[in-house]
VEXDREN-227100 format. One record per residue (C-alpha): x, y, z. Coordinates in steps of 0.1 Angstrom, whole numbers, plus 5000, padded with zeros to 4 digits. Layout:
<nodes>
XYZ
...
</nodes>
This chain:
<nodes>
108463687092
107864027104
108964367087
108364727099
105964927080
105765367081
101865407082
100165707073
096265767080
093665947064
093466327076
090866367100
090766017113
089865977154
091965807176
089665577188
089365437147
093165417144
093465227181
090464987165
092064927135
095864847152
093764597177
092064377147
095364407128
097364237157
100564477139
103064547169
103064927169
107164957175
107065367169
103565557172
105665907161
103466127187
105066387170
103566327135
099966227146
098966087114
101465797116
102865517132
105565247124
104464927127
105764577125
103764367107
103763987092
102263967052
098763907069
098664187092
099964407061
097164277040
094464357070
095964687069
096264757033
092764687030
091764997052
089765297043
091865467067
094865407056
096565627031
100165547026
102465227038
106065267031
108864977041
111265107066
114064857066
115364847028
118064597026
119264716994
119965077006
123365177024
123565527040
127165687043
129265947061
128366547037
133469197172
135969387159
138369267127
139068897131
141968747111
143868467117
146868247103
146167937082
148367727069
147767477041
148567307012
146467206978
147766896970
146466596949
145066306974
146565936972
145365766945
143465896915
139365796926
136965826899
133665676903
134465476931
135465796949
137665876980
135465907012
138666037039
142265967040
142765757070
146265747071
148366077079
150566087044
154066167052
157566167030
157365797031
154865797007
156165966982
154566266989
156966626991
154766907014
157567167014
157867177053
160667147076
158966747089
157766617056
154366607071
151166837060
150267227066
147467157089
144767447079
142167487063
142267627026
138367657024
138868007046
141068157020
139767986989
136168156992
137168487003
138968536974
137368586937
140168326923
142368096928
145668326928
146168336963
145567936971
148867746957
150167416958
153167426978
152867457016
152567757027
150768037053
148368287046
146268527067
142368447071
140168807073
136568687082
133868917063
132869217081
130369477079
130469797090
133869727102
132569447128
133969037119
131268797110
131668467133
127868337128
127068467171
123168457169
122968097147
122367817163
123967517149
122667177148
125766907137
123666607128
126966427132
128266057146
129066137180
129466397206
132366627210
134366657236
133267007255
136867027268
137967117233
139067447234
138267497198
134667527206
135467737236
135168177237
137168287268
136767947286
133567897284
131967577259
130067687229
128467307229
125567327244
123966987266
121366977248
118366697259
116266637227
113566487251
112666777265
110966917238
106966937238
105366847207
104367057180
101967037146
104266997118
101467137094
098267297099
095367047099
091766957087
090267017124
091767417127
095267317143
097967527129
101467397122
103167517153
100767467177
100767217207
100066857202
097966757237
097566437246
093966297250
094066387287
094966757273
098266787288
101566857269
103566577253
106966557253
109566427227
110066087245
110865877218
114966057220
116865847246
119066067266
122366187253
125366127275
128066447269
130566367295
131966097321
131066037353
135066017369
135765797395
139165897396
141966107379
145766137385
149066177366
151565907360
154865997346
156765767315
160065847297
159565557276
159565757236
158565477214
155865267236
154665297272
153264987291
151965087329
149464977355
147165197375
145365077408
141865197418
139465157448
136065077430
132565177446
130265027458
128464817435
130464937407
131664737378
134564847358
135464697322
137964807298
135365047279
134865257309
138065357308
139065717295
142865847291
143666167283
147166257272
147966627284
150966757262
151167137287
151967437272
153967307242
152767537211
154567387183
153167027192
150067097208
147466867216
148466557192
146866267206
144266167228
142465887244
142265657214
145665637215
145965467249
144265167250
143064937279
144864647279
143664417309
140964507340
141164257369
139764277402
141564177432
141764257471
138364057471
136864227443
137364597465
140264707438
140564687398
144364697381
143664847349
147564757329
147165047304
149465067270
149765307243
151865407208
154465697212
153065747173
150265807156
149065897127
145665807125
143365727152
144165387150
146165207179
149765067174
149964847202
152664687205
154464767173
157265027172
156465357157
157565387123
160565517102
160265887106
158465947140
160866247149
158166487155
156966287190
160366277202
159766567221
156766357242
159766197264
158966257299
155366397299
152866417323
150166207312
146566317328
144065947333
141065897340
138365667349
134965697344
131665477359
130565187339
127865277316
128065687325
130865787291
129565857260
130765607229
133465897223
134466127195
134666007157
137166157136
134366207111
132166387136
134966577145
136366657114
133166827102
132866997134
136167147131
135667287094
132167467099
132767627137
135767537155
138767787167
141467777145
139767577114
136367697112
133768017100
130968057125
133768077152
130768267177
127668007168
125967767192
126267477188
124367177199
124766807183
122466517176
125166237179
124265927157
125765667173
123665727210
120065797191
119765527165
122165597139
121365677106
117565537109
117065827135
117666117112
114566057096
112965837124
113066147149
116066367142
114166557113
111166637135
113566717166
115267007146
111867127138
110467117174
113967267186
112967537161
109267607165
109967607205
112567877205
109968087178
107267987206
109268187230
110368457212
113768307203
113868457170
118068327163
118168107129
118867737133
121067567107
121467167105
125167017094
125366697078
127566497059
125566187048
123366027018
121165727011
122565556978
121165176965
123764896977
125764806944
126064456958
122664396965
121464046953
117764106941
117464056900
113764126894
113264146852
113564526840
110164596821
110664956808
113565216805
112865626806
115365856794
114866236784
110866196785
111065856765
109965506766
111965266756
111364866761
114264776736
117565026734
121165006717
123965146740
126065376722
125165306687
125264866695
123064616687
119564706695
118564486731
115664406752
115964596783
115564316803
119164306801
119764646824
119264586861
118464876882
119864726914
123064616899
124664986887
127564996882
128264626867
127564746831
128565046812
125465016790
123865136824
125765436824
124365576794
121165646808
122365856839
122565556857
125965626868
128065396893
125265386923
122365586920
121165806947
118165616966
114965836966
112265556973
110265376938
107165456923
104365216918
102965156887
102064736897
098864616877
098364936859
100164876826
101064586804
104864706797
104964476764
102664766750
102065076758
099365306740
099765666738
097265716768
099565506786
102765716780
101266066788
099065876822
103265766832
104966116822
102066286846
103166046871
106266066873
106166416870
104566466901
107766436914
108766286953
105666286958
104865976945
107665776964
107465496985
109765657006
108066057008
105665977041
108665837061
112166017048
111166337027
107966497043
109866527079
112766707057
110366927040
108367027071
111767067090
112567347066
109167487060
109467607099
112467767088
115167537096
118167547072
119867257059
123067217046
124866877033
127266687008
126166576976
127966226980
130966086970
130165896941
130666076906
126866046900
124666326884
121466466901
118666636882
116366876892
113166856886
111766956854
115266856836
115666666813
117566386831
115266416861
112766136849
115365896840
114665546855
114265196850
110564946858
111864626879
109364376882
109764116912
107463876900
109363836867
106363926845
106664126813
103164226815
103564436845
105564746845
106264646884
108064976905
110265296889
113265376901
115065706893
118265716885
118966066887
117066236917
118566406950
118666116978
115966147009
118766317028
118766587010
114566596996
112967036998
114867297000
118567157014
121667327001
123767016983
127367116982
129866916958
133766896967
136567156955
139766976940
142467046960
144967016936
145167256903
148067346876
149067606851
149367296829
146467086834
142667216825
143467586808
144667636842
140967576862
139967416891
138167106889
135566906915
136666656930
137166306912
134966156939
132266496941
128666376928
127866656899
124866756883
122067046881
120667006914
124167056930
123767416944
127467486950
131067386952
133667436984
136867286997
136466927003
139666746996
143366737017
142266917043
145066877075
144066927111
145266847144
142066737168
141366757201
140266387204
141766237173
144766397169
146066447130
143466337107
143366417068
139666497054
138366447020
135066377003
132166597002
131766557039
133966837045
132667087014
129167087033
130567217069
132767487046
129267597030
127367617064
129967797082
129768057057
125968047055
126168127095
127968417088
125068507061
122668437090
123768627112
123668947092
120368837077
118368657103
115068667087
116568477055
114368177039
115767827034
114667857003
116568246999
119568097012
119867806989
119468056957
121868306977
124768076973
123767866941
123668196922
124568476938
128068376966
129868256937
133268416924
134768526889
136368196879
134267916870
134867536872
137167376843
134267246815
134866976784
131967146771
130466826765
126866906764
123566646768
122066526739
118066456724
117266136743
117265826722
117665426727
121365526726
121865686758
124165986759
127565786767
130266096763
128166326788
127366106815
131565936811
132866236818
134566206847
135666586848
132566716837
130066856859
127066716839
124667026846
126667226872
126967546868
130667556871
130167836902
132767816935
131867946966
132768276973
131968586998
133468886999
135469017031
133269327028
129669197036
128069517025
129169386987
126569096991
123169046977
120769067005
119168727005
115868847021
115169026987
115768756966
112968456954
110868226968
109968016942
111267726936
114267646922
113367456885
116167336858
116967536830
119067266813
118667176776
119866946754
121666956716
121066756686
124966666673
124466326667
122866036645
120565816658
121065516640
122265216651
125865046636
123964786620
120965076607
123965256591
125564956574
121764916559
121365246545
125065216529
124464896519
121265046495
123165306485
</nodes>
């Protein structure tokens, strides 16, 4: 059985050493990541491993395929009219959380939007929500409002001079006219391939980070490892065919195929052309229509493609046959449409637009929904370059090379990276290795009592099972933990008994912070290096109620030893509980979800986060993220929440902070908005506050649900006049370091060390 391994060499190694030591391995190198020249990926049996483990050359070997990780879906005066509505989502999500609303939620279930059709203001409330100190203009019944985008000087801000990288699912469609400025696509066709290679970092032989990376013949190398990305459809044909038929059309179109040409029913694209109509707009599109049947005939010279399609929709999901619902009286007006078709060459479409993709596209830079309304924008779809493996695989180092090209050439416009996704452990993984050690708050424990119980060996806690046992939960470990990579501590200590040398040797350790994790070579260092050129990254903080530390807190050690060879005797591999997930390792901006729903009556009258929003210190800030309404170009109606759509709310904004500060820092933009683009009213707070760490846990901090656990309570704000704003280019470089404390309000004794005491009383 093989397995792929990330391989890092010594500094200074030659070629010719590494090439000698792949050869007497036998490892199949799968990935030789010409644009990190100290590694390769490799796949390798437990023998070829060994050879390779056994090398002076080799510094680092990290797993790449992890089965028990998952990885998710984050001028002059300019104003426009939004409409909108802040409204509580279906259900009531807690740690589970709410990722998007699939379903368009009308009158029929139960829900009352205070609109002529029962169905949701489309808008979004993010562009009136953080342009305004507080949360007086932003109500809960439908209504309209007028957007003013921050000027200065009297000039609108729409992020023109940022370039925007959407490290999204798929393409977008560059016929949407909400990434259009008078006609003309803002989406730029963008070949990742065609990048030359660059040092990530300067080196030990005098190569500075920047520079070219030559091959050994001296000539330029090229990003190569990036397939091609396919942004549009070769047609074959296009025409109009004309149906009267409200609730469900069934038709058959004819075509004369070329010559050698295969046709099968994913190469065909319909669009559905709605005119001129303002009130309805563009509603649907081609998932909508569906391909029913393909068959050749006239001797294989002709396909008849029968094509079929829902008069209703309110999702992107396809009806078929079944008649729209009870209430469809807003598509009534579809009756006798001209409906555009077309056909595209086998194997020459892109996979097509995901209502994800779209729906964080739409939020951080289209038209009518969006900030940087003037950016650039140019996408790394997911689903034609590897999916989520490529982010880190090449995606990471393509930003940077996209970056320290345009500097090469005396493109000095910032580049800004949207995403919307994290890396969490797999609550139903099945591994059940025996837990050797607990750390909470700077403490070892081998035997704990959750929340003043019985006193237990921690062998009972599993690390890869969160989630299954509240006792977890007192310790940080809340619902899934966020996966940043273990930390090796096999052979090195006996975790039956540990001497003091032993504890400070661990706390040093684990200190060190990423560093140390199996995952930093492979997932974090291509983040770091990305933003140490200067790229700027933005993304969601996750949807699962968990709290993140940062480092130096006191949560940020917290963590459990797992040993897979079920021996006490060997602490085995850390894994934190508490620490930022790969996806979002240096610099990144983390953004948690704004609840879309707030009362006079509920919370002193504050806004909360999200149910769903992950929490914590290393959050930097808080935006718009739930029952947001919009009406796409390729999806049609689609309802967004999650912390997916709070990260494309805080990048749009941080184009428009771009754009009047160029020269800004990753590092100075991430303390601009965690400190400094905040407005007057804070988050609602229990004021439950940590506590000392003891075998106890801290149950009441880390179970409340509508606590932010560390946050600082700020909501994303910046003023219409950009002249009011701190200029991030003066602000810090340093890094960003907790100032969280705890309190001492409560005994540590167990029930059964309190009966004891009474009892000798």
């Amino acid at each position: 059985m093989t397995q792929r391994y990330y391989i890092v060499i010594a500094d200074g190694t030659a070629s010719r050493d590494v090439m000698a030591l792949v050869n007497s391995s036998g490892v199949n190198v799968t990935n030789s990541l010409p644009k990190r020249p100290n590694a390769f990926i490799a796949e390798c049996t437990e023998d070829e491993l060994a050879v390779l483990s056994d090398s002076s050359i080799v510094r680092t070997i990290e797993p790449m395929d992890i089965s028990d990780m998952c990885a998710e879906e984050e001028q002059a005066i300019v104003s426009k009219s939004v409409s909108y509505i802040r409204r509580q989502p279906l259900g009531s999500p807690t740690r589970a959380g709410l990722y998007n609303e699939d379903v368009f939620l009308s009158t029929q279930s139960g829900y009352d939007y205070n609109t002529t059709d029962g169905l949701p203001p489309l808008g979004n409330w993010g562009l009136l929500r953080h342009t305004v100190t507080d949360n007086n203009q932003v109500a809960n019944l439908g209504r309209t409002d007028t957007y003013t985008a921050p000027a200065y000087n009297g000039t609108s801000l729409d992020g023109s001079g940022v370039d925007i990288i959407l490290n999204i699912g798929s393409i977008l469609d560059i016929q949407d006219p909400e990434f259009q400025t008078d006609g003309t696509t803002r989406i730029q066709q963008f070949q990742w391939n065609s990048l030359p290679l660059r040092y990530p970092e300067d080196t030990n032989d005098g190569n500075s980070a920047g520079d070219l990376i030559p091959d050994d013949q001296g000539q330029t190398q090229y990003n190569i490892s990036v397939p091609t990305i396919k942004y549009t459809d070769t047609v074959i044909q296009a025409f109009n065919f004309d149906n009267s038929d409200v609730d469900h059309v069934q038709d058959t179109i004819e075509i004369t195929k070329n010559a050698g040409q295969t046709l099968d029913v994913d190469d065909i694209l319909v669009y559905y052309n709605l005119g001129d109509n303002e009130d309805l707009g563009r509603l649907v599109s081609g998932k909508n229509y569906y391909v029913a049947s393909v068959t050749a005939f006239n001797g294989g010279a002709n396909y008849r493609i029968e094509l079929k399609t829902s008069r209703y929709s309110t999702s992107t999901k396809d009806l078929g046959n079944s008649a729209p619902p009870t209430g469809s009286h807003r598509f009534v007006e579809l009756a006798n449409t001209s409906d555009r078709v077309q056909v595209a060459e086998s194997g020459t479409h892109p996979d097509g637009v995901t209502d994800h993709a779209e729906g964080v596209a739409y939020i951080a830079c289209s038209n009518t929904y969006g900030w940087a309304t003037g950016a650039q924008i140019y996408i790394w779809p997911r689903n034609q370059v590897g999916d989520f493996a490529s982010v880190y695989e090449d995606g990471w180092d393509s930003f940077r090379l996209f970056h320290q090209n345009k500097i090469a050439n005396g493109n000095t416009r910032p580049t800004i990276v949207i995403d919307s996704i994290a890396a969490r452990f797999d609550p139903s993984s099945k591994y059940d290795p025996v837990s050797t050690g607990l750390y909470f708050r700077n403490n070892f424990y081998n035997i704990v009592a959750p929340g003043g119980s019985s006193e237990v060996a921690i062998q009972g806690f599993n690390q890869l099972q969160q989630g299954t046992t509240a006792s977890g939960v007192m310790y940080g470990n809340t619902y899934t933990s966020h996966y940043s990579g273990s930390y090796n501590f096999n052979g090195a200590y006996d975790g039956s008994s540990l001497s003091s040398d032993d504890l400070d040797e661990i706390a040093t350790k684990l200190n060190n912070g990423v560093t140390e994790s199996s995952l930093y070579e492979s997932r974090m260092k291509p983040l770091e290096d990305m933003i140490s050129a200067g790229v700027h990254h933005v993304s969601a903080a996750g949807n699962y109620n968990t709290s993140t530390a940062l480092p130096g807190g006191i949560d940020y050690n917290n963590g459990q030893w797992s040993n897979y060879a079920y021996d006490m005797d060997n602490l085995g591999d850390f894994f934190p509980f508490m620490r930022r997930n790969y996806y979002c390792a240096g610099d990144t901006i983390t953004c948690a979800s704004l609840a879309s729903f707030f009362t006079s009556d509920r919370f002193d009258g504050k806004e909360t986060m999200s149910d769903f929003s992950c929490r914590g210190e290393s959050v930097d800030t808080c935006a718009a993220g739930e029952s947001i309404y919009a009406n796409m170009f390729s999806n049609g109606y689609y309802a967004m929440s999650g912390t997916s759509f709070a990260s494309p709310n805080i990048a749009g904004m941080a184009c428009l902070v771009l754009q009047l500060h160029p020269t800004t820092t990753p590092r100075q933009l991430r303390r601009f908005f965690r400190f400094y683009a905040v407005g007057e009213e804070k988050l609602y707070e229990t004021g439950i506050e940590p506590v000392v760490g003891s075998k106890f846990g801290d149950s009441p901090f880390f179970n409340d649900l509508s606590g932010n656990r560390g946050y600082s309570g700020n909501i994303a704000f910046l003023d219409p006049d950009a002249s009011n704003w701190q200029n991030p280019t003066q602000l810090s470089n340093d890094p960003i370091t907790s100032t969280m404390a705890t309190v001492d309000n409560k005994l540590n004794f167990s029930i059964a060390e309190i009966n004891s005491k009474l009892g000798s009383v």
